[in-house]
N, C-alpha and C positions, 0 to 999 in steps of 0.2 A: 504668336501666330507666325506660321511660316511663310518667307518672302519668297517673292519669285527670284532674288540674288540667291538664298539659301537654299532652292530647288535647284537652281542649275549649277550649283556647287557642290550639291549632292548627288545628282547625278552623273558628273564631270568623275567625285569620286569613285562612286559606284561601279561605271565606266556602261552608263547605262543610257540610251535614246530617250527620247520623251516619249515614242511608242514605248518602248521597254517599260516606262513608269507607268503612262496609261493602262497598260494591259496589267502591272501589277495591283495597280489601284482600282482597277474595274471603273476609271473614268472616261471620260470620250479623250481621244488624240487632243481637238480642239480646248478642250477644257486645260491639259498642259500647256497646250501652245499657246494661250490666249495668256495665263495666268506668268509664263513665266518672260513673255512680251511686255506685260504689265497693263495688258487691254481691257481685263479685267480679273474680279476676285469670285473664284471657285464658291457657289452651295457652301453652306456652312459642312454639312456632309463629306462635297467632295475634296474637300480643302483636307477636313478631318483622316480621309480614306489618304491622302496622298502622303499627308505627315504620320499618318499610322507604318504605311509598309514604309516608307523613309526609317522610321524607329527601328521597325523590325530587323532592319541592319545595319540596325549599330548606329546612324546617325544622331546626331546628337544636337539639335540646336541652340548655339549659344545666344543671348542677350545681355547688353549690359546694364547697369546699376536702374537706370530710368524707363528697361523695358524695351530700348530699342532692340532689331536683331545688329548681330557684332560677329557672326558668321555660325560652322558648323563646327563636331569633334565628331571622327568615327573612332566608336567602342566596340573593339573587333581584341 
């Protein structure tokens, strides 16, 4: 599942705003902001929509051996 480190490491990538993800994910502004605060955890939905278009370019999320996340790979 994606973390809110993994989000703003992907967007940091990206070179994208949390608007810029918002409006790609069709989620509310508040929904990034809240989730990558760590205020709380995204709808199953919109967690799903944000880690979708994340994929869609190229990000990759890593975990290690026990499932933790261990960061991101962009596949570009």
């Amino acid at each position: 599942m994606l973390t809110p480190e993994q989000s703003r490491a992907a967007r940091a990538w990206l070179e994208w705003s949390q608007e810029d993800l918002a409006k790609r994910a069709s989620v509310a502004l508040s929904t990034v902001r809240d989730f990558e605060k760590g205020r709380r955890t995204p709808i199953a939905n919109n967690l799903e929509a944000i880690s979708r278009v994340l994929s869609s370019e190229g990000v990759q999320l890593l975990f290690d051996a026990e499932g933790n996340a261990s960061g991101i790979k962009i596949n570009r």
